[in-house]
N, C-alpha and C positions, 0 to 999 in steps of 0.2 A: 504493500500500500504506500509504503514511502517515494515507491520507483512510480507511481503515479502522482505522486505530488512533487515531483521535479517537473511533470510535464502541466504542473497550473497555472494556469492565466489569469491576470488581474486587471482591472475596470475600478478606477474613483472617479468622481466625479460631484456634483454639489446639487441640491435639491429642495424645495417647499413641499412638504406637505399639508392636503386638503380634507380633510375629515366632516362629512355630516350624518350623524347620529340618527336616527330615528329609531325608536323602539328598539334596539338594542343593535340594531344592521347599520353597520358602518359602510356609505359610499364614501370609495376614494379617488382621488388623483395628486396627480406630483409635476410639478414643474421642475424641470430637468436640465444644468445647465456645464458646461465645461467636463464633458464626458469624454475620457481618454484611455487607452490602454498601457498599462507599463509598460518599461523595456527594461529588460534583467539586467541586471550590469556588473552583476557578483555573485557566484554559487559556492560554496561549501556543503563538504558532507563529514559529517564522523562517522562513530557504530554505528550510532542508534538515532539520529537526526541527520538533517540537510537544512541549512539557512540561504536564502534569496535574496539579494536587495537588489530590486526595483526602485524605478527611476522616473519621473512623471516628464514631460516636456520642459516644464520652468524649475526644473530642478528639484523638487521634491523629492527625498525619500523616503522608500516604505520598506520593513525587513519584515522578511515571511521565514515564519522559524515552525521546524514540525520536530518534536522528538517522539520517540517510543519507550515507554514506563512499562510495567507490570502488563502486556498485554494489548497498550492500549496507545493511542498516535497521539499527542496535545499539538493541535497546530495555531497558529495564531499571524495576523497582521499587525504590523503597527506604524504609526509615521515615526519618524524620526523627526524629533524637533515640532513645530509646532503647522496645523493644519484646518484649515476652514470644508476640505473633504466630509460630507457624509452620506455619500450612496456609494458603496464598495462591492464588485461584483468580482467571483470568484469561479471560476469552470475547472473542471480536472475531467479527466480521460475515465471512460468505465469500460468493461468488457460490453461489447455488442450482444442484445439480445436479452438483457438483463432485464427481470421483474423487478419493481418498487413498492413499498408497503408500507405504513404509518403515516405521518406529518402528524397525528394527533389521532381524531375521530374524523372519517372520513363514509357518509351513508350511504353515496349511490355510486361509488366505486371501491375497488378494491388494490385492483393492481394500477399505480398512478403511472407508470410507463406512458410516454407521451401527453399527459398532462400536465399544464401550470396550477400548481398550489400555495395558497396567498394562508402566508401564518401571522393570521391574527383573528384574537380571539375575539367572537361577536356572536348574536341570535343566528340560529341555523335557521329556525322556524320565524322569519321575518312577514310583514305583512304583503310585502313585495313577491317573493314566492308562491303565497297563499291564493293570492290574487291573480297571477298566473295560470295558476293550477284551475282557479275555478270560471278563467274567463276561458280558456283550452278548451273545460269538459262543457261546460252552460253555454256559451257564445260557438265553440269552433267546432264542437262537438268532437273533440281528440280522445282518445281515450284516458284519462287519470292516472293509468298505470303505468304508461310512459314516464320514463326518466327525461327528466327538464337538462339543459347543457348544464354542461359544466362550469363551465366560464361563471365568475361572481360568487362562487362556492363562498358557502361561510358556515364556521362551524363552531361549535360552543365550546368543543376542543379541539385546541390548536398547537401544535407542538413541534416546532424545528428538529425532526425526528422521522429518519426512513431506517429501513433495513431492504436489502437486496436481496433476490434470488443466488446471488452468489455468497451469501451468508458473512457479511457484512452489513457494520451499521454506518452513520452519521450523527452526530449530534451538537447543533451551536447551542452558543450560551446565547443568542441574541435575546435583547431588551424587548425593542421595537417592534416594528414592520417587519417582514420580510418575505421571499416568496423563494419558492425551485420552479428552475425550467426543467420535465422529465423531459421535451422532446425534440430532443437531438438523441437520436441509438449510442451516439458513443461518448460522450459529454453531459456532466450532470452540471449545470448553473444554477448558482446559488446568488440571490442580492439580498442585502444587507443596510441598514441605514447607521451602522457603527463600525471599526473595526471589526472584524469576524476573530473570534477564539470560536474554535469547533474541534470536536474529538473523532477517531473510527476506531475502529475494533472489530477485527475478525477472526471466526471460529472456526472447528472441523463440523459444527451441529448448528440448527437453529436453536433447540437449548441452549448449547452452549451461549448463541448468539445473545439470548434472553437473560443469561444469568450476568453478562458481563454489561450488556446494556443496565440492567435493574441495577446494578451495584454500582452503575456510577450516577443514575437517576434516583435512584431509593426502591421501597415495596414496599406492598399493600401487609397491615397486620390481618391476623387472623380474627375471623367474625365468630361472635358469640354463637355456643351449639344452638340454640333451639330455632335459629333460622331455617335451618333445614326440616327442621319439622311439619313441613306444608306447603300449605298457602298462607297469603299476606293477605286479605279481604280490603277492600276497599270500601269503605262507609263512609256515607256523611251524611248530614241530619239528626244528629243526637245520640244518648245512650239506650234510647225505647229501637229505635232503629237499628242500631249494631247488635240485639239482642236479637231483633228479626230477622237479621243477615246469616248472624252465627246460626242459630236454629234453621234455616232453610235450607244452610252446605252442611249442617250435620245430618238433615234427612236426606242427603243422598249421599251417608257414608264418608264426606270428607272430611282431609285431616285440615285441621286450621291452628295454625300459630302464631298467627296474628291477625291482630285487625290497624289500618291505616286507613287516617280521618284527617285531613288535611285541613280542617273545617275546625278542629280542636279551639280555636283563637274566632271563628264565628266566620262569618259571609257577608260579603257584598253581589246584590245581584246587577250586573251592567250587560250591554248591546253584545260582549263576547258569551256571556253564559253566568257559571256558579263560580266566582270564584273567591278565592279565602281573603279576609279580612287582614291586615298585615300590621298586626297589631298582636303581640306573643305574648300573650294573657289568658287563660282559662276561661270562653267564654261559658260562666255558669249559667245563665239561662238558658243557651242551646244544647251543652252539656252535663245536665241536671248528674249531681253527683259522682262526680267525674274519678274524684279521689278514688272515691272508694270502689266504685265501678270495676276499675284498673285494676285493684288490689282482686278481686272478684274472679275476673278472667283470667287474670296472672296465674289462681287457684287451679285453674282451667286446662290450663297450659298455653293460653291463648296472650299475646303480649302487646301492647298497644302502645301505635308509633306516632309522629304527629311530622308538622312541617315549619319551616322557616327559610329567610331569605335574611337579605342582608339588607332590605326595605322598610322602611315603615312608613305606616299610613297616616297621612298627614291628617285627620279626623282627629286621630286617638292619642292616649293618654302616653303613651312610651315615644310618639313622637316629641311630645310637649316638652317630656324630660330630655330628650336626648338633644334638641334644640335650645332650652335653655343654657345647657351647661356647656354646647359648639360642639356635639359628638358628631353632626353630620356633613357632609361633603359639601363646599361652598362653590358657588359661580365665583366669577371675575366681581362684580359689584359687594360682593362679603357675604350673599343673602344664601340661605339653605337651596341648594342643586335639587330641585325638582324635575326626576324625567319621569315622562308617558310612558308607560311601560303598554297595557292593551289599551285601556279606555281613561283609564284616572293617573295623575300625579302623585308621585313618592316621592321617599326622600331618603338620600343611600349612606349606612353609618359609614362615618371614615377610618380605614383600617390602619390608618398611619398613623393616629392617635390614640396614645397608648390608655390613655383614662378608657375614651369611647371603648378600645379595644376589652378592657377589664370588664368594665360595665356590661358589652355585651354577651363576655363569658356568661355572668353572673346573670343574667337573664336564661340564658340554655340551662344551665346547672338549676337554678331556681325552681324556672316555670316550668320548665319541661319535664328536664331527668328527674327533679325534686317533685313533679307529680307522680312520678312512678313510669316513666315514659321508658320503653326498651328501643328505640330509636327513632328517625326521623331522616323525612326528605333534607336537605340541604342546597335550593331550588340557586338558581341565578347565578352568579359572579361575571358573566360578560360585558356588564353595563356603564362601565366606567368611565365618566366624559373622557375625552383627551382635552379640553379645554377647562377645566372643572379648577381648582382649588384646593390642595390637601393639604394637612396640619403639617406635615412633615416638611413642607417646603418642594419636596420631589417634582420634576415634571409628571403630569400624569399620564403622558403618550408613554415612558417608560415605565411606568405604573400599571398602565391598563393589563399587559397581555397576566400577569402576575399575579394581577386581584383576587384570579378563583383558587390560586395556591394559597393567598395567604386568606383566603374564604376559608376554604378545608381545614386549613392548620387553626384557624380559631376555635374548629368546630371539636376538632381532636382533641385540641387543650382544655375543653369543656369537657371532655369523657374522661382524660386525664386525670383531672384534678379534682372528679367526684368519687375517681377509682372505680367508675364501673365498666371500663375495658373488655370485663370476660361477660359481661352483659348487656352491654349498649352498643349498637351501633349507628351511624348513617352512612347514605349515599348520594353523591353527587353528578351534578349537570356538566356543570360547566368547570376546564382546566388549560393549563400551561404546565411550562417545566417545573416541578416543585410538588404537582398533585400527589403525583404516585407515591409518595413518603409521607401525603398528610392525608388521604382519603383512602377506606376500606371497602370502597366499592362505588362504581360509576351503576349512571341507569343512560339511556342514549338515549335520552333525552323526550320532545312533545312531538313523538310521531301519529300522523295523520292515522284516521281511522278506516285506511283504504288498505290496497295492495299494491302500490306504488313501489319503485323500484330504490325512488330517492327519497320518500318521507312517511312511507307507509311500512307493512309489517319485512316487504322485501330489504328495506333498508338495514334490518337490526342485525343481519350477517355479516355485511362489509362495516357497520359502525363497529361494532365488539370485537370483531378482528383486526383492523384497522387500531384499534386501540391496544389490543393484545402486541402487535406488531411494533407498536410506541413505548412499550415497558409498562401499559393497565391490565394484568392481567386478570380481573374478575369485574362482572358487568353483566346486565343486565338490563330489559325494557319493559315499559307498561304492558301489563297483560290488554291487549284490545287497543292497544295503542291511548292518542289522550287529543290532540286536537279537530274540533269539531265544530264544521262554521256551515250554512248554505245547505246544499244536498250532500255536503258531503258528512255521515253521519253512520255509529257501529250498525251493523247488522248479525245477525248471530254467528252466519258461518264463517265470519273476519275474526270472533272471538273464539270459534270453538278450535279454531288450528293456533291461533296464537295465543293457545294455552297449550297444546301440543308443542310448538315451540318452548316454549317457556319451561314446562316440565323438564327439559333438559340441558338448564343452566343454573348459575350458581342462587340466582331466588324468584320464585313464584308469586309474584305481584300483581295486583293487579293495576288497574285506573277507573274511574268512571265516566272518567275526561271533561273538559271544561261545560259541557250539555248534558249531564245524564240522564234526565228524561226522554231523550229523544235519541243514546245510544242503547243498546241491547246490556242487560246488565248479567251476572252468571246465574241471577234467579229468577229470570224473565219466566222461564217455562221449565215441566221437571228433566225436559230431557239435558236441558245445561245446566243443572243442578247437580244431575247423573254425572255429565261430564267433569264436572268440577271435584266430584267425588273419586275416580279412578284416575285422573292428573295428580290430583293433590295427596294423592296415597304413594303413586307412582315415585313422586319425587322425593316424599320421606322415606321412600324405599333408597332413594339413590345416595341417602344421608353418608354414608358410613365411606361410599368415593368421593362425592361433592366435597369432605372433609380432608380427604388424603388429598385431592387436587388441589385445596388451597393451601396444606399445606409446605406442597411445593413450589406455590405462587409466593409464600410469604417468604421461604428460606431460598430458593431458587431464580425467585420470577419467572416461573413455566407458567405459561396463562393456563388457566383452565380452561375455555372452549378456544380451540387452534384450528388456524386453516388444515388442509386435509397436509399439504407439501411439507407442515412442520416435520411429519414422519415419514413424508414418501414423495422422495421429489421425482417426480411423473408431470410428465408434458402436459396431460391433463388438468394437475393440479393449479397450475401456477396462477390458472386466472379466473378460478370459480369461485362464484360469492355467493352460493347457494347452498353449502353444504357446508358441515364443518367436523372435527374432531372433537370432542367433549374428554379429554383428559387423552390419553396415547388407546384407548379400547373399544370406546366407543363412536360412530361413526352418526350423524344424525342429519336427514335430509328433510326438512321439513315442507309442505306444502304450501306454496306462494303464491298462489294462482288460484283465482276463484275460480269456482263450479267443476274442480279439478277432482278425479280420482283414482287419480296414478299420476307418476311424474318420473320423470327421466333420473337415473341415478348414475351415478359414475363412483366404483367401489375400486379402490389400489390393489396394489399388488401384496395381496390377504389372501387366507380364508375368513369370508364374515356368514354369522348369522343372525338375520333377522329377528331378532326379541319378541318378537309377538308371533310370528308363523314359526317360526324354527327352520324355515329354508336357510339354505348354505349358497355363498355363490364364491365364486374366483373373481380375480382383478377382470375390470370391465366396465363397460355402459348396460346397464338394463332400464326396461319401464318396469316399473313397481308400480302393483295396485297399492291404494294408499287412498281408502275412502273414508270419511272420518271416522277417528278411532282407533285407525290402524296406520299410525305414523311409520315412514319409513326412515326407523332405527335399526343397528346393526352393530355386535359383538364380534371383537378379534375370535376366531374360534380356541386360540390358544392364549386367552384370557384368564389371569389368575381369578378373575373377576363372573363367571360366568355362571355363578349361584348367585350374583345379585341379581345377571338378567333374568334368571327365572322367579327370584323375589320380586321383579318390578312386574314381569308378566303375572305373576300371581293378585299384586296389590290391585293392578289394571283389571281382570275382571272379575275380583272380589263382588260379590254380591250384596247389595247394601243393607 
């Protein structure tokens, strides 16, 4: 890798940028001015590095220094002497033919080979997409399950971070902006708006790839046991409600281990749907005894989660305080930073002040875990003006991409320091570099309630992989997905596969999504009640690997659900976002395609058996019937593991 980085090329040059906000999607542009390429004009090598200095026209220089440590390349630019330079572009040579994978969370692709990818972290689900989508399928009559271009991607995880089919990674430290060009075959472009420090590291395994990436990014800790224990219920509406929820999945035999109410702190109803009041309070009139409720169910084995954000709602009482004493983010004029987030104005605590910061420890430890809470959404962190005002004094263009790391880590230090680690956890939306060491689990985020390839339930393979591939190795999405606007809205057979889905990852959640009167709920009728009973049995069946795979996610960084190529690099593997690996045995294709009952499968070079039929097949393509019910899952035959699959087939058509 070193003998590639003799052959890199360098680009500075000087630049404005343009940033406008709106609900959380950042449009950009850049005025671009005095763009040049270097010209080398000195090389050295030792062992285990090579140093460059480059030369600009007017005399400028810049030294490019790469050494190799433990394993791993530290390379870096820098001017010599002083520099008004800040747009730095950097190329180096790749083998031809090479797959790409990471930048962060990526939904409606998998393999970036040939695409540009803009890392910066913003709303994936902007209103701008949404509106797209629905003037396509209502005005142009397109179909919805069509993936939207690429181009203007925005992702709620963003992360200066690939790995290659040739089992290699990259990773910069960058602040700012920044983007890769995949599409040159033999040249990977990288821009930058600061000098570049960037690291590589290559292995003989993708493991390998994985462990060496995570150790120099961080991992995920281990999540408390009784998450595995089911499903996660989704309620809102009070505790008369979540009493008639639990009782409806228990009359059709399912296990439940939690219930999530997002609504815990009360509702506002607006022009988007239901959604929660942003005010992290116990609301007791909608949660008539809430206390002790919790303690109730806890008895149960049933554990109760809730939600927050790094918002509050300019109405209520915790904004009142956190304004009077300057906990929140200021505009330019001094005044508290209010953005539009869907319909109404908030207002965002500021994390660079460390009072704010205690304070709202002591609000999570309090209100939440001090009610008895076993964990919580941890919703937002991309919303960060670049124009905004922070206590710290910081720019906040350098601020931005960082916020939802040091969002996580507030959240962590809140689990921390009430000591309930081996029983609380949450999971997160939105990250940058720094996630992975502060949050125990991602969810991908407010996928649409369709089958779309880029925002529906096709998305939640390439997003969780895509992340896996970044150093997140455990993740997960709303059962039924969560955004709901127009015609476009759940119907049942979109929930009954993606709980099939979902049964074979690391939690079983669901959503009711921002409408749920008008999406399909898991107790609309008994036959998805039924369903919800043989899922959710199913995956407390898979408790006892779910645990072995995180635990090699937390000492390791082996993601728990992996592309197929992690363990089989096959031609075939390199570019499917449809299938995936669920630990190194099991194999799991799920059904994306409405009104589908079979679906194409492509199995390595194994012997696998089908978990629910007990067929056997060899490496290959088959169509698999797969009508619902009968998901097409698939055990290594020479699996130490293959009394679970007949545990989970047993759990699956237990009789209720």
């Amino acid at each position: 890798m070193i003998e590639a980085l003799k052959r890199i090329r360098i680009s500075v040059g000087r630049g404005e940028n343009q940033f406008t906000m709106s609900r959380g999607s950042f449009r950009y542009r850049q005025t671009l001015s005095n763009t040049e390429v270097l010209h080398r004009i000195k090389a050295g090598q030792s062992s285990n590095g090579i140093k460059i200095l480059f030369e600009s026209r007017n005399g400028e220089q810049f030294l490019f220094k790469a050494r190799e440590k433990n394993g791993l390349i530290r390379a870096s630019l820098r001017p010599i002497g002083e520099t008004d330079c800040n747009r730095y572009r950097i190329s180096f040579p790749v083998e031809e033919g090479i797959h790409i994978y990471g930048c962060g969370e990526v939904h409606s692709e998998f393999d970036l080979a040939g695409h540009k990818v803009r890392i910066f972290v913003a709303e994936h689900q902007n209103t701008r997409r949404i509106g797209r989508k629905l003037v396509r399928k209502g005005l142009l009559l397109r179909s919805a399950e069509r993936s939207m271009r690429f181009t203007r991607y925005e992702s709620y995880y963003a992360q200066p971070t690939f790995v290659t089919s040739g089992k290699w990674f990259f990773h910069s430290e960058t602040k700012g902006y920044s983007k890769f060009d995949f599409t040159n075959p033999r040249r990977i472009t990288y821009r930058t708006q600061e000098p570049p420090v960037f690291w590589l590291g290559r292995a003989d395994s993708f493991p390998e790839v994985s462990e060496k990436l995570t150790g120099l990014l961080g991992r995920q800790r281990s999540l408390p046991d009784w998450v595995y224990d089911g499903a996660i219920l989704a309620v809102q509406g009070g505790t008369e409600e979540i009493d008639r929820k639990i009782e409806a999945a228990r009359s059709g035999g399912a296990a439940v281990c939690g219930i999530w109410s997002q609504d815990w702190c009360g509702c506002r109803r607006t022009g988007f749907g239901y959604q929660v009041m942003w005010n992290w309070a116990w609301d007791r009139e909608l949660y008539k005894d809430l206390d002790k409720r919790i303690q109730e169910w806890r008895g149960k084995g049933i554990h109760f989660l809730g939600y927050i954000n790094p918002f509050l709602a300019i109405e209520k009482e915790l904004y009142r305080y956190a304004s009077k004493h300057g906990y929140c983010v200021k505009d330019k004029a001094g005044n508290d930073y209010l953005v539009t987030i869907t319909t109404f104005p908030a207002a965002m605590i500021d994390l660079t002040n460390p009072d704010a910061w205690e304070w709202y420890k002591d609000v999570i430890k309090e209100n939440m875990i001090g009610l008895g809470m076993s964990g919580w959404m941890a919703d937002f962190g991309e919303y960060l003006p670049v124009d905004s005002v922070l206590w710290s004094g910081e720019d906040p263009y350098y601020v931005h991409n960082r916020w939802p790391a040091l969002w996580a880590r507030l959240n962590m230090e809140a689990v921390q320091e009430a000591g309930k680690e081996d029983e609380v956890f949450f999971f997160t939306r939105a990250g940058y570099t720094g996630t992975p060491k502060y949050s125990p689990m991602m969810w991908t985020g407010d996928h649409h309630v369709d089958w779309s390839e880029d925002d529906g339930i096709g998305a939640v393979i390439p997003a969780t992989l895509s992340l896996a591939m970044s150093g997140f190795g455990i993740a997960h999405s709303d059962v039924g997905g969560y955004t709901t606007v127009s015609q476009m809205f759940r119907r049942r057979e979109l929930l009954l596969r993606w709980e099939e889905l979902n049964v074979f990852s690391p939690l079983y959640r669901f959503h009711e999504g921002n409408q749920p009167s008008r999406n399909v709920q898991f107790d609309a009728d008994p036959e998805l009640i039924w369903h919800l009973g043989r899922c959710s049995r199913a995956h407390a069946a898979l408790k006892p690997y779910l645990k072995d795979l995180e635990r090699e996610n937390s000492e390791k960084g082996t993601p728990v659900m992996r592309p197929v190529f992690y363990h089989y690099e096959e031609e075939e593997a390199w570019t499917d976002k449809t299938e995936y690996l669920l630990g190194r045995d099991f194999l799991v294709a799920p059904v994306l395609t409405r009104h589908a009952v079979s679906r194409t499968v492509y199995l390595p070079d194994d012997t696998w058996v089908h978990i629910f039929t007990g067929q056997k097949y060899g490496r290959g393509t088959y169509t698999i019937d797969a009508p619902i019910g009968t998901p097409p899952v698939f055990i290594r035959k020479d699996s130490r593991w293959m009394d679970l699959a007949e545990e989970i087939r047993r759990a699956w058509n237990q009789a209720n």
